[in-house]
C-alpha positions as CSV (number, residue, x, y, z in Angstrom):
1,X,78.0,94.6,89.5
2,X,79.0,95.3,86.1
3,X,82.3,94.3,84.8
4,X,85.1,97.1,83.6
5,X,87.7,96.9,80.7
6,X,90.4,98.5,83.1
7,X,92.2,95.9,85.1
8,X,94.0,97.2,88.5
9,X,95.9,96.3,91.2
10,X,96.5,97.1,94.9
11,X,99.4,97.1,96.9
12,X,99.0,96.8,100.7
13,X,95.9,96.1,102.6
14,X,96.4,98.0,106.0
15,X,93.1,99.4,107.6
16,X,92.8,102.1,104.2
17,X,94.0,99.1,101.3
18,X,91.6,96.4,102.7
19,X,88.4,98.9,102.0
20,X,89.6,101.2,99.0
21,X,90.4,97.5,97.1
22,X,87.6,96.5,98.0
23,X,85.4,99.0,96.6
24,X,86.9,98.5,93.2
25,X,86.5,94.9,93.1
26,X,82.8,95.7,94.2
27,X,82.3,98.2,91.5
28,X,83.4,96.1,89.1
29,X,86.9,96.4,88.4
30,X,88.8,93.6,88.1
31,X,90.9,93.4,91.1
32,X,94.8,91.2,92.2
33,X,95.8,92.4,95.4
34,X,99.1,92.3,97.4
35,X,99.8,92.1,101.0
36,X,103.3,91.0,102.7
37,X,101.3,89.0,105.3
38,X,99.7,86.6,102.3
39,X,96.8,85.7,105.0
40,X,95.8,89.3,104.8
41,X,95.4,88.7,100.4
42,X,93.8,85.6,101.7
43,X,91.3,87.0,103.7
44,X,90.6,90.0,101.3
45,X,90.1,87.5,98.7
46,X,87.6,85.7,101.0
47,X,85.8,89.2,101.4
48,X,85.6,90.5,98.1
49,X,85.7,87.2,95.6
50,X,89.2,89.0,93.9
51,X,92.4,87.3,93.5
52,X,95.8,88.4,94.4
53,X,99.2,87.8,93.6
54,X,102.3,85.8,96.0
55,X,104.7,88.9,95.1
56,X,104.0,92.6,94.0
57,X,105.1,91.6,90.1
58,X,102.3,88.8,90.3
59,X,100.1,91.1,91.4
60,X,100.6,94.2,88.8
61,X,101.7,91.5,85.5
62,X,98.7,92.9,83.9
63,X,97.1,95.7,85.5
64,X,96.2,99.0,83.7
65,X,96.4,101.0,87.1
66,X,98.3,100.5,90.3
67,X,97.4,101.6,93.2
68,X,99.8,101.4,96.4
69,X,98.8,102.4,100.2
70,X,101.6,101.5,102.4
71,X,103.0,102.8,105.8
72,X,105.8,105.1,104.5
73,X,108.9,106.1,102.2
74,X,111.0,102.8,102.9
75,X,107.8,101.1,102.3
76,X,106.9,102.6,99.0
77,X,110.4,101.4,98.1
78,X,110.5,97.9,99.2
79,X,107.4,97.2,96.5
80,X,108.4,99.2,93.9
81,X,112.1,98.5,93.3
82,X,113.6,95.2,92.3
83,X,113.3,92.3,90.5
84,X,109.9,91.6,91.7
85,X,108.6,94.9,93.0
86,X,106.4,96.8,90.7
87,X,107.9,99.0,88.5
88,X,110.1,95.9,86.6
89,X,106.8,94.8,85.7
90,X,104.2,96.9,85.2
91,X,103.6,96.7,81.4
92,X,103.9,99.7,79.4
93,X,101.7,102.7,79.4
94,X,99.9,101.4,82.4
95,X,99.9,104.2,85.5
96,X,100.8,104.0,89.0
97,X,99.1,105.6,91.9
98,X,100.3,105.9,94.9
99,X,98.2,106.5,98.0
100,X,100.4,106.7,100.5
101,X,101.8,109.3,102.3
102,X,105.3,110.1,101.6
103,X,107.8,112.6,101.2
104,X,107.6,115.2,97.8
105,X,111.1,114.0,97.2
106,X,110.0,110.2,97.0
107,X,107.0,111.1,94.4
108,X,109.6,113.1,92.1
109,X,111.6,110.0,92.1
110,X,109.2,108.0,91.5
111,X,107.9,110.3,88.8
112,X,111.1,110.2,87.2
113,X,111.6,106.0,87.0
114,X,108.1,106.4,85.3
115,X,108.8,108.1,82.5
116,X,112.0,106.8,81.8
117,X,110.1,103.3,81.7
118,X,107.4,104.4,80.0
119,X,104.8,104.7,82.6
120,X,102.7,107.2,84.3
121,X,102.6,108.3,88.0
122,X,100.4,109.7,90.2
123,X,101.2,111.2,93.6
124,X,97.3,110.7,95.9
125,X,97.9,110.8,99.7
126,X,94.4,110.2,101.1
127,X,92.6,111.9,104.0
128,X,90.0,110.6,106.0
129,X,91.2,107.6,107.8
130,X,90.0,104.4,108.4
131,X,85.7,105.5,108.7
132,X,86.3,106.8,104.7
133,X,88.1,104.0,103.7
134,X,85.2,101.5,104.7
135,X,82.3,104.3,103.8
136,X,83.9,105.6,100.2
137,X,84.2,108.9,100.9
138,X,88.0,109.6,101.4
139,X,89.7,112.7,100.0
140,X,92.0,112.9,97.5
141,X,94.7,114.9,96.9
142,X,96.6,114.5,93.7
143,X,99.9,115.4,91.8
144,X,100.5,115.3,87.8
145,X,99.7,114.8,84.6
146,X,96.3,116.1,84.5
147,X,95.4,114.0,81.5
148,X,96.5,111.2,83.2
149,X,95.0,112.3,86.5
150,X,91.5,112.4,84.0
151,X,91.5,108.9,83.2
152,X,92.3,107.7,86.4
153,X,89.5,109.7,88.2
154,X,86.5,108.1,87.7
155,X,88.4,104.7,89.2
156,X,89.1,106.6,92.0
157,X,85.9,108.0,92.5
158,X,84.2,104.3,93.9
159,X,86.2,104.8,97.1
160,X,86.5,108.9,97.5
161,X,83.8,112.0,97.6
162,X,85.9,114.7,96.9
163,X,88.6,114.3,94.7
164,X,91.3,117.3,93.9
165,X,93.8,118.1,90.9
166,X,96.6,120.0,92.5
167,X,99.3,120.5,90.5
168,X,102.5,118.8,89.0
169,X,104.5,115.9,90.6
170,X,104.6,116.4,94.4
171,X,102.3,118.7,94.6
172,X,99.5,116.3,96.1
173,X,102.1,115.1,98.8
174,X,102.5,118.8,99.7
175,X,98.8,119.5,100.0
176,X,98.4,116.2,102.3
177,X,101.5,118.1,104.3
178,X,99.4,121.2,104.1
179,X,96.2,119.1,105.4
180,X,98.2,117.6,108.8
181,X,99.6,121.0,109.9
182,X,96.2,122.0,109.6
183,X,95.5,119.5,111.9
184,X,98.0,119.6,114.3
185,X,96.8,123.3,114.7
186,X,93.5,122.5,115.5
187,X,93.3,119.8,117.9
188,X,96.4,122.1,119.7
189,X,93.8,124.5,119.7
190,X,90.7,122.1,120.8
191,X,92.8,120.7,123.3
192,X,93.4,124.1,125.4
193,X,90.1,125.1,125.2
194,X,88.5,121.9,126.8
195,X,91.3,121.8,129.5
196,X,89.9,125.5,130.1
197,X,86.4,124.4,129.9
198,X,86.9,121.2,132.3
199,X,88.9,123.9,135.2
200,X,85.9,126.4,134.6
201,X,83.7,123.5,135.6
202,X,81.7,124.4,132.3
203,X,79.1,121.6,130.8
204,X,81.6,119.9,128.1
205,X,78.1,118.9,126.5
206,X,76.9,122.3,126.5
207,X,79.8,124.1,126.0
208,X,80.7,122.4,122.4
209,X,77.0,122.4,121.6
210,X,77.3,126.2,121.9
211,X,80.1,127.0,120.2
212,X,80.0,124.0,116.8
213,X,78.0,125.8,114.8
214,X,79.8,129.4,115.1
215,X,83.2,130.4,113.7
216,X,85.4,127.7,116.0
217,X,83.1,125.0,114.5
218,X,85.6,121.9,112.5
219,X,85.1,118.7,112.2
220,X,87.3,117.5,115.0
221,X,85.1,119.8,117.2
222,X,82.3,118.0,115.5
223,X,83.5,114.4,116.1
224,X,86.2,114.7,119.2
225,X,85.5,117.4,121.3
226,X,83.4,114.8,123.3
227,X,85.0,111.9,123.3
228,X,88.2,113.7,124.5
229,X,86.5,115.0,127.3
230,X,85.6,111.3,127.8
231,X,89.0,110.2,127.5
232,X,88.9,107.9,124.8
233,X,91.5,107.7,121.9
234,X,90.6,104.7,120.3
235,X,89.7,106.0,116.3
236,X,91.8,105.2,114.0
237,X,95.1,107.1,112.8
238,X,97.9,106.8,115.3
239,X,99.9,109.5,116.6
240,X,102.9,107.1,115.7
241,X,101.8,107.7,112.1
242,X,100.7,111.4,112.4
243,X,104.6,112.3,113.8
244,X,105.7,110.7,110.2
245,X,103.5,112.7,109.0
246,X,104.2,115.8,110.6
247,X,108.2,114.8,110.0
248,X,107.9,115.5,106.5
249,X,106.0,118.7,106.8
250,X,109.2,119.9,109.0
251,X,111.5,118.3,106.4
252,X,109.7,120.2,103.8
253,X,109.3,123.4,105.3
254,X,112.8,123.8,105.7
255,X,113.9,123.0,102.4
256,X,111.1,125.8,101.4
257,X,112.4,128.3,104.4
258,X,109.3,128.5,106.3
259,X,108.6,128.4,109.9
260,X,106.1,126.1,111.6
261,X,106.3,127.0,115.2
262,X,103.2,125.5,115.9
263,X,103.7,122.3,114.0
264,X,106.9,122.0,115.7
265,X,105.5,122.3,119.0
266,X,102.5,120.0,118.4
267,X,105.1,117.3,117.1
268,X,106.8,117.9,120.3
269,X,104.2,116.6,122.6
270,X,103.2,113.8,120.8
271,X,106.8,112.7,121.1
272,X,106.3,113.3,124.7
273,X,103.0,111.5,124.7
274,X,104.7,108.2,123.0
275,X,107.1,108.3,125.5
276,X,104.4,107.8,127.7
277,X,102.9,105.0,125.8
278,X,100.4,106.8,123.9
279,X,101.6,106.4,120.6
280,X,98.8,103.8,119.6
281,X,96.1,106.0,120.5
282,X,94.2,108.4,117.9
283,X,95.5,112.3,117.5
284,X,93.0,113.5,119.5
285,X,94.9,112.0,122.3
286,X,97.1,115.7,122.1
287,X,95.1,116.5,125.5
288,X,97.2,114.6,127.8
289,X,99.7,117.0,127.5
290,X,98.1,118.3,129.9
291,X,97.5,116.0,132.7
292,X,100.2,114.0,134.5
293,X,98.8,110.3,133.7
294,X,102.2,108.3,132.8
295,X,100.6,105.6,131.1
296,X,97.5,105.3,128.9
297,X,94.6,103.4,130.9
298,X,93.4,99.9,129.9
């Protein structure tokens, strides 16, 4: 491992932090975490030989970059304001990045208290989920300065393979927007076609091996068709968390005058299915709309 000049920081170690930290303190970069559970910065520390800090000013004191991957807007908030949060002392000219996925409106604000204080700020919702986080190879999706986004690439780079400059302020939070409806449309789409399949007594097997490779090919065909057929919903990113997700794009889209019937509808079911007691289970779990269990098996 050879040691880097530029000092960072990271801010929340869920199932994305823990990993994406830990590939910069791997590659070299001097690394201070900070978790609200401290046994969580404990543990990290433990796994990667960093340090981190009891607060979030502790933990950004001397940081060149700040990264932050938290749950959601009133997260984002709870670190950043405040007499200990990160903003009141992050030292001058240093950037902050934020990797969660929020609201456009939160990374304009947060854009705005930058510059005023003489900082920089990235909006960087990942994509990828937990299996990217651990492997490296998340996408990025950025809004900003572009000169700023420059130097902060090739940091960003140790924990993502594709990495993309979209536009001003917000405009990363947008595309991540962009990204879920995408989403929601697909496994909608996936999940009629192997309720079909299943009442046509077709080989699931068979049936997605035929079809992958051809224009209804994607990568939730590629890596859920199956186990949906199999009835597992155990990987990764929660439908709790994609409805906040999907919340914003609705927000959004109104506020731009756009219809999202589809995204609408999607959002509808999974509000359905966590009324059921699904909302735990991974996105792919959008079949059940379509069966009458009332509870998720154990």
């Amino acid at each position: 491992m050879q040691l880097n000049n530029t000092k960072v920081a990271f801010i929340g170690l869920g199932v994305m932090g823990f990993p994406m930290a830990g590939h910069l303190q791997r590659h070299g970069y001097p690394t201070r975490v900070y978790n609200r559970t401290t046994r969580k910065a404990e543990a990290w520390c433990d796994t990667y030989s960093g340090t981190y800090g009891m607060t979030p000013a502790e933990a950004v004191a001397d940081a060149d970059i700040v990264f932050m991957c938290v749950g959601n807007d009133d997260d984002v908030r709870s670190v950043v304001y405040g007499d200990i949060g990160v903003l009141a002392n992050m030292k001058k000219g240093s950037t902050l990045v934020d990797h969660t996925t929020t609201s456009a409106e939160l990374a304009l604000e947060l854009a705005q208290v930058c510059e005023r204080q003489g900082l920089s700020f990235l909006d960087a919702p990942v994509s990828g989920g937990q299996a990217g986080a651990e492997k490296g190879a998340l996408t990025i999706m950025v809004g900003g300065n572009p000169t700023v986004f420059s130097d902060v690439e090739p940091v960003m780079n140790v924990y993502a393979s594709a990495i993309q400059h979209i536009g001003p302020h917000g405009s990363g939070q947008r595309c991540k927007m962009a990204n879920q409806i995408c989403i929601a449309g697909v496994l909608q789409g996936l999940s009629e076609a192997l309720t079909f399949a299943q009442s046509a007594d077709l080989d699931i097997e068979k049936m997605i091996n035929a079809i992958k490779h051809g224009a209804a090919g994607s990568w939730q065909m590629e890596n859920r068709a199956l186990t949906m057929a199999e009835d597992r919903f155990d990987f990764g990113f929660a439908i709790d968390w994609m409805r906040k997700d999907l919340g914003f794009c609705l927000e959004e889209a109104t506020k731009l005058g756009v219809g999202l019937p589809l995204t609408e509808q999607v959002d509808q079911q999974y509000n359905k299915l966590q009324a059921r007691g699904y909302g735990r289970c991974d996105t792919s779990v959008l079949i059940k709309q379509f069966d009458t269990d009332t509870k998720p098996s154990s």
